[in-house]
C-alpha positions as a printed NumPy array, in Angstrom:
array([[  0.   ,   0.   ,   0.   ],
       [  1.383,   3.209,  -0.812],
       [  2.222,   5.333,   2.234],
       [  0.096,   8.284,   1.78 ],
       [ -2.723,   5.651,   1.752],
       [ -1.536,   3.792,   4.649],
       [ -1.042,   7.061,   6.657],
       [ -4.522,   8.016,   5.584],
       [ -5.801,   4.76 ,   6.682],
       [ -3.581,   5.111,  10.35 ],
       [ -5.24 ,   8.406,  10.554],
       [ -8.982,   6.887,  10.137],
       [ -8.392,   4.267,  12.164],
       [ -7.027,   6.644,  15.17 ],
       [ -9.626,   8.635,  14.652],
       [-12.514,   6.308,  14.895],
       [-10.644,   4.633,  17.65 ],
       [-10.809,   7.954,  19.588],
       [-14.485,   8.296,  19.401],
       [-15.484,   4.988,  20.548],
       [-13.192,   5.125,  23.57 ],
       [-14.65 ,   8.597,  24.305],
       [-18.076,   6.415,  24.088],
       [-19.31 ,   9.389,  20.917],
       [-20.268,   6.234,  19.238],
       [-23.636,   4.937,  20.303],
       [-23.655,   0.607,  20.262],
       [-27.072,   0.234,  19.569],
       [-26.573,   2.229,  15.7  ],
       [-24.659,   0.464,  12.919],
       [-22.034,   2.046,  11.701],
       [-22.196,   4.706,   8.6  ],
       [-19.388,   4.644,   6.517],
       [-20.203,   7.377,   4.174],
       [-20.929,   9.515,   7.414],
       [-18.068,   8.629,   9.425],
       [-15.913,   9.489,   6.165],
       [-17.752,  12.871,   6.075],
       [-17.595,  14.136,   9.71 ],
       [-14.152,  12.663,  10.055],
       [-13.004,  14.083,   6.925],
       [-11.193,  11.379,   5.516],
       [-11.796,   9.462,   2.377],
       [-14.22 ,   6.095,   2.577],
       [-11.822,   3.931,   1.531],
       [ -9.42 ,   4.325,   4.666],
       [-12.631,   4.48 ,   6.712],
       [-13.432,   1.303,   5.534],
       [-10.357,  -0.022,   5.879],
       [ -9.782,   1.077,   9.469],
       [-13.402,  -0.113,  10.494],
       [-11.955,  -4.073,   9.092],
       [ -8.891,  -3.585,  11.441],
       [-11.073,  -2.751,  14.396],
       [-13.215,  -5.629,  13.791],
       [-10.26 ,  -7.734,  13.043],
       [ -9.182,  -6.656,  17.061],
       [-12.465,  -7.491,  18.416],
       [-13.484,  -3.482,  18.876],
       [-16.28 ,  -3.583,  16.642],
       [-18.217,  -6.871,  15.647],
       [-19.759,  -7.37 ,  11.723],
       [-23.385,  -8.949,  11.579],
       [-23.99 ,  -9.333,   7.962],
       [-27.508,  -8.423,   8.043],
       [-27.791,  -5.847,  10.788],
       [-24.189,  -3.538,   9.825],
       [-21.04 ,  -3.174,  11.681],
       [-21.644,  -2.387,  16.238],
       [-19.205,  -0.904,  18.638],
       [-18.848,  -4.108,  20.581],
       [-20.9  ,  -4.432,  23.729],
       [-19.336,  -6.564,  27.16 ],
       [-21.755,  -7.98 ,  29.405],
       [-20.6  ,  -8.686,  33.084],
       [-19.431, -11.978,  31.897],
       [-16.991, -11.25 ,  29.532],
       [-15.145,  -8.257,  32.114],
       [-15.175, -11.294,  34.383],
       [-13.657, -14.406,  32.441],
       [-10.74 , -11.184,  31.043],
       [ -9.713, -10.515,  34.835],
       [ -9.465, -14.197,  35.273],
       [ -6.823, -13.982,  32.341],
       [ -5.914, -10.942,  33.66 ],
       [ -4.98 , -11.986,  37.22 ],
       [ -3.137, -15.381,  35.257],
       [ -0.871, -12.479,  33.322],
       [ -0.512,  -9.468,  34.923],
       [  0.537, -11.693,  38.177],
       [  3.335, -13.098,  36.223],
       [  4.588,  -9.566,  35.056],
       [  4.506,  -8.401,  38.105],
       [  6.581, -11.463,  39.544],
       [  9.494, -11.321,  36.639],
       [  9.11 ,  -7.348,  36.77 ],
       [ 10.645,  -7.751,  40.305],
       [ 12.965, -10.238,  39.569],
       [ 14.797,  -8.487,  36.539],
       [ 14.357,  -4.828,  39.332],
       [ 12.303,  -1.925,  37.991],
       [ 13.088,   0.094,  34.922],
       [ 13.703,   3.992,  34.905],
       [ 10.467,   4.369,  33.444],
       [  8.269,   2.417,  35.926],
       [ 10.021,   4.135,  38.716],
       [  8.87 ,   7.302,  37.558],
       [  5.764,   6.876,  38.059],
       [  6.3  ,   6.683,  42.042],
       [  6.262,  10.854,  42.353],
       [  2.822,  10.766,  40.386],
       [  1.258,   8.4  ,  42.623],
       [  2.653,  10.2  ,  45.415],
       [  1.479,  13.34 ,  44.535],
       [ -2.354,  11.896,  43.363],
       [ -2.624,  10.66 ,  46.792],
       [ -1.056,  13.225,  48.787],
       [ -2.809,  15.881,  46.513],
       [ -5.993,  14.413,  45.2  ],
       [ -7.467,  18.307,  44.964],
       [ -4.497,  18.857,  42.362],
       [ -4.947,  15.827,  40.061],
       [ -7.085,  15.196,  37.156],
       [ -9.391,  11.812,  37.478],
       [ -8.682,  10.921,  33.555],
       [ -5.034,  12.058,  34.14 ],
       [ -4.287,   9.539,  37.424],
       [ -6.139,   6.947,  35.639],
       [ -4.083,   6.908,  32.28 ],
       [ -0.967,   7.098,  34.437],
       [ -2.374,   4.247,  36.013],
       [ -2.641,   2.542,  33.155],
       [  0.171,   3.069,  31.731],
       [  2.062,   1.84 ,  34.839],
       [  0.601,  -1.928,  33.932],
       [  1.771,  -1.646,  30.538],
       [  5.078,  -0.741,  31.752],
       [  5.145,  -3.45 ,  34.413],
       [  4.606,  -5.806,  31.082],
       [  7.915,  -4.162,  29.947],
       [ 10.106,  -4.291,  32.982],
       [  8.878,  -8.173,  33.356],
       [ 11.118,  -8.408,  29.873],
       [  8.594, -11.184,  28.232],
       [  7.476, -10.162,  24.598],
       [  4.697, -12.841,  24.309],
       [  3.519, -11.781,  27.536],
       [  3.203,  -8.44 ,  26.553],
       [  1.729,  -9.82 ,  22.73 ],
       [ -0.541, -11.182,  24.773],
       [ -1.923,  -7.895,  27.099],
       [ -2.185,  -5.354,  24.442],
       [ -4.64 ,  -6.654,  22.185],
       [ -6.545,  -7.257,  25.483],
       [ -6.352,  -3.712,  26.945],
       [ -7.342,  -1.99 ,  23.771],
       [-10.504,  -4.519,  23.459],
       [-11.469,  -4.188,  26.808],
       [-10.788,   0.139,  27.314],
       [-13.732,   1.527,  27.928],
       [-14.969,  -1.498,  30.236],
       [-11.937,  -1.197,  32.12 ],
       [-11.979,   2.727,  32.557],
       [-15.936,   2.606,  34.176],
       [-14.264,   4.093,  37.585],
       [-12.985,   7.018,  35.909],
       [-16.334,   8.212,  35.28 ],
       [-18.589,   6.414,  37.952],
       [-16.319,   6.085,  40.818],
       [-13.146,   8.886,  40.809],
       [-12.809,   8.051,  44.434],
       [-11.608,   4.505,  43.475],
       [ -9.121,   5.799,  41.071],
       [ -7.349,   7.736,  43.611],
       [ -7.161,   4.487,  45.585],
       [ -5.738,   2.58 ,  43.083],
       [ -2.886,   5.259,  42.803],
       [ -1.719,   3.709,  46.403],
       [ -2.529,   0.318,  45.3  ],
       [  0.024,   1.086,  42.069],
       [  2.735,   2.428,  44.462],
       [  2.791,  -0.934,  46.884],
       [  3.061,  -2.709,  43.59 ],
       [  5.69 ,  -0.368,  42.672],
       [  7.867,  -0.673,  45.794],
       [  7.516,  -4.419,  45.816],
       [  8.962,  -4.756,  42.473],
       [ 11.555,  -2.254,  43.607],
       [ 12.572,  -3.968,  46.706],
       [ 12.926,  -7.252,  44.344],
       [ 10.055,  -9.107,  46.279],
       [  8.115, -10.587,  43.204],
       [  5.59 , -13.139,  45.442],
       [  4.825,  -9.38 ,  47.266],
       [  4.692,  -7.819,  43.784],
       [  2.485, -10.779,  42.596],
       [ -0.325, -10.934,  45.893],
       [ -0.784,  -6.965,  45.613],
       [ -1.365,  -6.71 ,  42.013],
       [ -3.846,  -9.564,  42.173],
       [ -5.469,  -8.002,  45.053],
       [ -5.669,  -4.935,  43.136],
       [ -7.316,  -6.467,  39.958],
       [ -9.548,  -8.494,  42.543],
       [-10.59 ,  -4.732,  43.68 ],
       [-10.676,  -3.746,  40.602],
       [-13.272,  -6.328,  39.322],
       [-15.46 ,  -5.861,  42.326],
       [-15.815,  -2.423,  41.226],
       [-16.654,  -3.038,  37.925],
       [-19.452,  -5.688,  38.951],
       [-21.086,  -3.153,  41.252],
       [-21.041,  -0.48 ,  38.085],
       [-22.432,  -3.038,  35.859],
       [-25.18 ,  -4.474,  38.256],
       [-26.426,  -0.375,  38.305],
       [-26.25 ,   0.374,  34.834],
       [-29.5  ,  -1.083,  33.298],
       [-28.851,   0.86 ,  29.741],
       [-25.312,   2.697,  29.028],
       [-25.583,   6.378,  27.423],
       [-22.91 ,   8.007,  26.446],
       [-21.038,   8.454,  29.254],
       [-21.626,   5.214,  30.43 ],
       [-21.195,   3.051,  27.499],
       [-20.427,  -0.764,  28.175],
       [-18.083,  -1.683,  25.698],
       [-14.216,  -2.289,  24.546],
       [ -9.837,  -0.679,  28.286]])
């Protein structure tokens, strides 16, 4: 593919990406190619092409008689990906500690500091992408490439699913800022069973959350759409 179409098509697919994370997309409406193309901009061709990828990733699901849907998660699903979740993310952890923390993870210790010591100063959406960045960067301190194969794909399907604290319970994200920082100092002080135990506990949180939020929303609206975090 030539690269101004393949730039076109990165741009489309970032694009749409952006609006179904920042739940602008409704789930219950097919897609519209021709007016996705039009209020994005971009030609229908890289549209289309970006809308394929997303399926491809399990963002969006294809029904050949009903159009293309932002996919929807029921309680179910967010439950059988912690279970994977706690299987993968308690292995990072473990080797993260073994190999010692990278520059980068240990960076993040003065923003958790500061989001709990200074809630009144910190963003919700801001301590929550730091947060998740931190267990994408445990994935790269553990030094595993499958293992970290393996998580992406997951976090991107699962986003928005994932993020429900940020806008239905800030309170919990602040709390998982000092959850993050025991990790943190575990895998610092080269304990990996320690690193291990808390980050499981914290996705056990984590999950008990997200049941709660699920068990209240009876139909997601915008800002509380159930779908791919």
């Amino acid at each position: 593919m030539p690269k101004t179409k393949s730039s076109e098509k990165d741009r489309a697919y970032a694009r749409l990406l952006d609006l179904i994370l920042r739940g602008k997309i409704s789930p219950e409406e097919p897609l519209a190619e021709r007016r996705l193309a039009d209020s994005l901009r971009i030609g229908r061709t890289p549209v289309r092409e970006a809308i394929k990828d997303l399926v491809r990733e399990g963002v969006l699901e294809a029904h050949p008689t009903r159009g293309t849907f932002v996919r929807q998660l029921s309680l179910r699903d967010v439950q059988e990906i912690y279970q994977v979740r706690y299987a993968i993310e308690g292995l990072a952890a473990f080797l993260a500690a073994e190999r010692g923390p990278t520059q980068a993870l240990l960076d993040f210790g003065p923003r958790f500091r500061a989001a709990i010591e200074t809630p009144e100063t910190c963003e919700v959406a801001e301590v929550y992408d730091q947060g998740a960045d931190f267990h994408l960067e445990v994935f790269r301190c553990a030094g595993n490439r499958n293992l970290l194969e393996i998580y992406r794909p997951i976090r991107l399907r699962f986003r928005i699913a994932l993020g429900m604290p940020r806008h239905h319970d800030p309170q919990r994200v602040f709390k998982s800022a000092a959850e993050h920082l025991e990790i943190l100092e575990a895998i610092e002080a080269r304990n990996g069973e320690e690193a291990q135990r808390l980050i499981c506990d914290h996705l056990h949180k984590g999950l008990e959350v997200r049941t709660r939020l699920f068990q209240g929303i009876s139909r997601p609206g915008p800002e509380t759409i159930v779908t791919t975090h």
